[in-house]
C-alpha positions in Angstrom: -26.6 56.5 -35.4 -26.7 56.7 -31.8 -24.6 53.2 -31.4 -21.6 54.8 -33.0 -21.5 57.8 -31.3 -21.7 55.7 -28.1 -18.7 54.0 -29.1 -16.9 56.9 -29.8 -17.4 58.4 -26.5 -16.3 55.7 -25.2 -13.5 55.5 -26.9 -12.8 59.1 -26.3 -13.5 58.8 -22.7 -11.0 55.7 -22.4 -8.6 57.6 -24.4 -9.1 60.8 -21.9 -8.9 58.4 -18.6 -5.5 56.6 -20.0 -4.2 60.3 -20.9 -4.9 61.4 -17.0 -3.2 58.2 -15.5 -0.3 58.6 -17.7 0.0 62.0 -16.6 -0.5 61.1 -12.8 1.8 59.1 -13.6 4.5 61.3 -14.7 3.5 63.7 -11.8 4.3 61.3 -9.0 7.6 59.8 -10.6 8.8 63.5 -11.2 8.0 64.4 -7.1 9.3 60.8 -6.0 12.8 61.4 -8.1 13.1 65.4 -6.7 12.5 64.2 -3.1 15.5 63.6 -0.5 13.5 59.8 0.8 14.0 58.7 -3.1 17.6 59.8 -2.6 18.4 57.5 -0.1 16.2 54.6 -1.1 18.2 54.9 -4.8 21.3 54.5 -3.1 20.2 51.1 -1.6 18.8 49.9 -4.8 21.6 51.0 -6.6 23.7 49.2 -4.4 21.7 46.0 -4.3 22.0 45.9 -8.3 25.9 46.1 -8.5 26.0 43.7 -5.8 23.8 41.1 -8.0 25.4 42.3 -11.7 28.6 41.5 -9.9 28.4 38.6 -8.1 26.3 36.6 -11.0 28.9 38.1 -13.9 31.7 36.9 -11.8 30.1 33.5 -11.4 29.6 33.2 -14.8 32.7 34.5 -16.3 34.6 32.0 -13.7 32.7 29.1 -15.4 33.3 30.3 -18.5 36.9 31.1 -18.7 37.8 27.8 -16.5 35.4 25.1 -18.1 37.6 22.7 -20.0 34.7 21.4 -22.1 33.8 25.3 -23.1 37.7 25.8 -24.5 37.1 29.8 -24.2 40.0 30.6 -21.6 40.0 34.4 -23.4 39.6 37.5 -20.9 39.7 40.2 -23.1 37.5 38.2 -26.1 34.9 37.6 -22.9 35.3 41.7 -22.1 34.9 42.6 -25.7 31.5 40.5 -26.3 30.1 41.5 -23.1 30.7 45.0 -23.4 29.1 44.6 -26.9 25.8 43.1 -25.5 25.1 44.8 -22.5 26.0 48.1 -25.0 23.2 47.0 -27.2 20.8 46.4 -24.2 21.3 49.9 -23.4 21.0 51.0 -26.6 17.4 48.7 -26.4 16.2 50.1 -23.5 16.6 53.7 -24.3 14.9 52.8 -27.6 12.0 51.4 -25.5 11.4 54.5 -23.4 11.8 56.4 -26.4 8.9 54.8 -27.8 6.8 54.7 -24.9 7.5 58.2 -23.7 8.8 57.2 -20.4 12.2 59.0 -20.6 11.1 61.3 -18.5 9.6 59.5 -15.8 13.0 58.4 -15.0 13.9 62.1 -14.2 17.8 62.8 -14.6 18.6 58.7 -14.9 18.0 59.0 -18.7 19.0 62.5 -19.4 20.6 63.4 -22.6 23.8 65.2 -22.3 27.1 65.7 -24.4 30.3 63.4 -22.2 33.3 64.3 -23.9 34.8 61.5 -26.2 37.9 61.3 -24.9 36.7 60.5 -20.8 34.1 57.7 -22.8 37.3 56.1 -24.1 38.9 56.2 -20.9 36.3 54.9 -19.1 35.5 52.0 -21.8 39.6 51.2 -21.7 39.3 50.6 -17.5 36.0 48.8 -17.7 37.4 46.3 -20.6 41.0 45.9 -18.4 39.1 45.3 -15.2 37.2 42.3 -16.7 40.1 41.2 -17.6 42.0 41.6 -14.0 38.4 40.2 -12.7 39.2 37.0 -14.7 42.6 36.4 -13.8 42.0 36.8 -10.3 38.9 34.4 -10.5 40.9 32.0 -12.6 43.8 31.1 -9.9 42.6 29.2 -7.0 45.0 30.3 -4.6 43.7 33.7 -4.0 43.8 34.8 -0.2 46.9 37.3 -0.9 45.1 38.9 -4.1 41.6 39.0 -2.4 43.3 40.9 0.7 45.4 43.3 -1.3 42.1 44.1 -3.3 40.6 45.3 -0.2 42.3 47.9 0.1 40.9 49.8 -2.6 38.6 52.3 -0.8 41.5 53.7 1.6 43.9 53.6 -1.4 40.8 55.9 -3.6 40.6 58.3 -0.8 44.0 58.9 -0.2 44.4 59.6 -3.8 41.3 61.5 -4.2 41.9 63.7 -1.9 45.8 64.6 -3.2 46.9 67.8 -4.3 46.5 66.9 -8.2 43.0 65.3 -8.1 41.5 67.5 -4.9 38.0 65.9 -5.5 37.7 64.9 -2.1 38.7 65.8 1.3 41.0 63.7 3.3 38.6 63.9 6.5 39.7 61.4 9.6 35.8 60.4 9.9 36.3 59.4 6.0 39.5 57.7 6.0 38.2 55.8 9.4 35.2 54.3 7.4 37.4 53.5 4.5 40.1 51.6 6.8 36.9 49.9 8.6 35.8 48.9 5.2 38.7 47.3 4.2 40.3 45.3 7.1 36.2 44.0 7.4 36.6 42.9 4.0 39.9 41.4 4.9 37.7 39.7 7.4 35.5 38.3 5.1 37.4 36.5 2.4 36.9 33.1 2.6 40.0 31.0 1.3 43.0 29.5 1.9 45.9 30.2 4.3 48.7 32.4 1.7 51.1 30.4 -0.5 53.1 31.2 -2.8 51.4 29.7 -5.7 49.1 32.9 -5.4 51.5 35.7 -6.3 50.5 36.0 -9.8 47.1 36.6 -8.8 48.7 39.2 -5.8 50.0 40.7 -8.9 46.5 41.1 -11.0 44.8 42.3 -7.8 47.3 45.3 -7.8 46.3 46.2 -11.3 42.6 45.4 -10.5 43.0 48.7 -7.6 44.5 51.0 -9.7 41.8 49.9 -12.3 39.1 50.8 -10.1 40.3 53.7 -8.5 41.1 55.3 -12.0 37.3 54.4 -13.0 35.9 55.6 -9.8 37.2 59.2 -9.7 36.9 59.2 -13.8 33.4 58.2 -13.1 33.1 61.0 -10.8 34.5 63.3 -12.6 32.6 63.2 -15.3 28.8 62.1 -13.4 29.6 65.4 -11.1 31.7 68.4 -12.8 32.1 71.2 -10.5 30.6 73.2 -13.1 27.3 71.6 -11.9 25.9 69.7 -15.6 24.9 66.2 -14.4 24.6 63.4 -17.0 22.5 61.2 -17.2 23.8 57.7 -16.2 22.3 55.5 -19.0 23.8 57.4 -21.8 27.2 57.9 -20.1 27.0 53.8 -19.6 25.8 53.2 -23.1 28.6 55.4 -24.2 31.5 53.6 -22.0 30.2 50.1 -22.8 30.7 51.0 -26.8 33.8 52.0 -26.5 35.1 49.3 -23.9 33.5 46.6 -26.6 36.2 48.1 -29.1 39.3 48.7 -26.9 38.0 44.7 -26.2 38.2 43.8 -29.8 41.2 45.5 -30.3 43.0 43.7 -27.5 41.5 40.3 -27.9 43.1 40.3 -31.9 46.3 41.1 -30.4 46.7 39.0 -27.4 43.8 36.5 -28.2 44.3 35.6 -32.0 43.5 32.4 -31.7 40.1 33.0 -29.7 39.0 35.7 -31.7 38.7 33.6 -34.6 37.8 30.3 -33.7 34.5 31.5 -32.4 32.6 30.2 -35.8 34.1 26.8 -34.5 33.2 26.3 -30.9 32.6 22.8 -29.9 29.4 24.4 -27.6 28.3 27.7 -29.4 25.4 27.3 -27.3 26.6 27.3 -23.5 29.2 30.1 -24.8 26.7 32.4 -26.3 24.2 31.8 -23.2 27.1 32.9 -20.5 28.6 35.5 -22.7 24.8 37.1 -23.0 24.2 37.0 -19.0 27.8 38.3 -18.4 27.2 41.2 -20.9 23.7 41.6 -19.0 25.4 41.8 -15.6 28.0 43.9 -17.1 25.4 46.5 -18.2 23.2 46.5 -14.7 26.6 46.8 -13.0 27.9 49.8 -15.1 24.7 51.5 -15.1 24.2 51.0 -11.3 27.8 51.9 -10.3 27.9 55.2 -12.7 24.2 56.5 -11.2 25.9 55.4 -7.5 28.7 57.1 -8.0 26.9 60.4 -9.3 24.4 60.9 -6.3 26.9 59.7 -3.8 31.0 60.0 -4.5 34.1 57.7 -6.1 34.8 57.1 -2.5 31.3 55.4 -2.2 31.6 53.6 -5.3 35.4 52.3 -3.8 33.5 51.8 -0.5 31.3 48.8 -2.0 34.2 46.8 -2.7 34.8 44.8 0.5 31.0 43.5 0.1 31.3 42.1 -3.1 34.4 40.0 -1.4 32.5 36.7 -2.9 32.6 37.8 -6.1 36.5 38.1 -6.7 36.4 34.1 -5.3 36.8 31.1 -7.0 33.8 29.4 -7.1 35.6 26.8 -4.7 34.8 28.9 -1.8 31.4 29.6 -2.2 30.5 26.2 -0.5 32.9 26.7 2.6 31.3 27.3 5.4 31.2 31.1 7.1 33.0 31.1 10.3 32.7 34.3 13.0 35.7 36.0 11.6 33.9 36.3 8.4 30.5 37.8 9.6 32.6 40.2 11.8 34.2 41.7 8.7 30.8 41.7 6.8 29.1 43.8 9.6 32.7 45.5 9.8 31.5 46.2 6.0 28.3 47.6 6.8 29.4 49.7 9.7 31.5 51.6 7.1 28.7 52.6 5.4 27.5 54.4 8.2 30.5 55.8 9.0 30.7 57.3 5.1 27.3 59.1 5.3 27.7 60.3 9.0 31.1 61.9 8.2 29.4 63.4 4.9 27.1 65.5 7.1 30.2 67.9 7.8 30.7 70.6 5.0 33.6 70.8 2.2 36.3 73.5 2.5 36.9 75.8 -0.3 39.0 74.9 -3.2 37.7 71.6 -3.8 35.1 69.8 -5.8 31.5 69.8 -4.8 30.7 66.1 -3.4 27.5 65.1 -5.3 26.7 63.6 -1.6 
């Protein structure tokens, strides 16, 4: 008799120790997620994640979209299917915290809060359309006009952030500085050729890609930061966007993409489509999720900020191999100074009347 009550001491004991590790656990996360050092080590993680889902999703949907041998040159049918997937990894991970009880752990990252249906919509309409811009301006190789014009996309989000109708930010000259720096240092950057004409049509695509982005940054601030203070949290809100982006995709794809949509059964290589469309939807969901949670604990004009670095990924895959002159690691440090610029001039306070910046 003493063997098995031995054993189940031990197996209480065990049980006890794994109980108090889990909830030391839990205690440390919960004091590393409330404390002003996580706040801005999240921002650089964050930032480091968009910059990866975005640079590999472009490479990839580049390759996809251009590769004679794939036959899949369909932007919204490649929108729709990764929307779908990285809406069902989501879904997958959620279910996995669920079941481990580690929701919690990730403190106001995996809260669950109401987002009205309507902004989902809106938000899953401008994530769908700006794959879709995304993959017209990778698709045309002449693309030094479009690339520059695209960097201009965090002056053009402050200026109409901080407009009488939106009035969620405040047109501050430290602010507007950091977003002009930003942009002529991604200007900088781009590698490509000189400007020809051959690359108006993507001039014209890189227009609509800024208003897409501006719209989905100060949506996505909108509804990551009311001014009535409830703060989402950023995996549900994602989860939520990529759904319905995945069906304003399908929708589109049947109307402009007949063909595509259904001669997927009959793809010469089912295989090499599949594979890509799976690690674009997986970039697509890192990069959703990392710029919703950025844009919550810092502001749209933040989120618009990050798009001079990620000059690369709006390239053909051409100019990845050319070589990086002075003029282009003058604009990326151009880049980074920006940065600084941003969170120095956020240190000054926010007049009355407008929306509280979440940073």
């Amino acid at each position: 008799t003493s063997s098995p009550m031995r054993e189940f001491r031990g197996q209480s004991t065990g049980s006890g120790k794994a109980a108090q590790i889990h909830q030391r656990f839990r205690s440390v996360s919960t004091q590393f997620l409330e404390s002003s050092w996580q706040r801005s080590s999240e921002v650089v993680f964050w930032t480091l994640i968009v910059f990866a889902g975005d640079y590999i999703g472009a490479v990839y949907i580049q390759r996809l979209t251009t590769t004679e041998d794939l036959e899949f040159p369909f932007p919204f049918l490649t929108a729709f299917v990764s929307n779908l997937v990285a809406g069902f990894l989501v879904i997958l991970f959620l279910f996995a915290l669920d079941r481990l009880d580690l929701r919690a752990s990730l403190g106001e990252l995996a809260l669950v809060s109401e987002v009205d249906l309507k902004m989902q919509i809106i938000l899953g309409i401008l994530v769908t359309c700006e794959i879709g811009a995304a993959v017209k301006v990778l698709s045309n190789v002449h693309h030094t006009m479009a690339s520059w014009f695209y960097m201009l996309t965090p002056v053009a989000t402050i200026l109409v952030a901080s407009s009488n109708f939106f009035r969620m930010e405040v047109l501050q000259k430290e602010l507007l500085t950091a977003a002009g720096v930003a942009s002529f240092g991604g200007i900088l950057a781009v590698k490509g050729p000189l400007p020809s004409l051959e690359g108006l049509r993507a001039l014209q695509w890189a227009m609509i890609a800024v208003v897409i982005t501006v719209a989905r940054c100060l949506l996505t601030q909108r509804v990551m930061a009311p001014a009535d203070g409830t703060r989402p949290g950023a995996l549900n809100v994602a989860k939520a966007v990529l759904l319905a982006g995945s069906t304003v995709g399908a929708e589109l794809s049947i109307v402009y993409e007949w063909t595509g949509f259904w001669s997927l059964p009959w793809l010469l290589n089912k295989g090499s489509v599949c594979h890509m469309l799976f690690i674009i939807g997986l970039c697509d969901a890192i990069s959703v999720i990392g710029h919703t949670r950025l844009i919550q604990i810092t502001s749209a004009t933040f989120g618009a900020l990050l798009v001079p670095f990620h000059t690369v990924t709006v390239l053909p895959i051409e100019s990845l191999g050319a070589p990086i002159t002075a003029i282009n690691w003058l604009g990326l440090v151009l880049c980074a100074t920006s940065a600084v610029m941003y969170f120095k001039a956020r240190k000054s306070g926010v007049p009355e009347g407008y929306s509280l910046m979440p940073c």
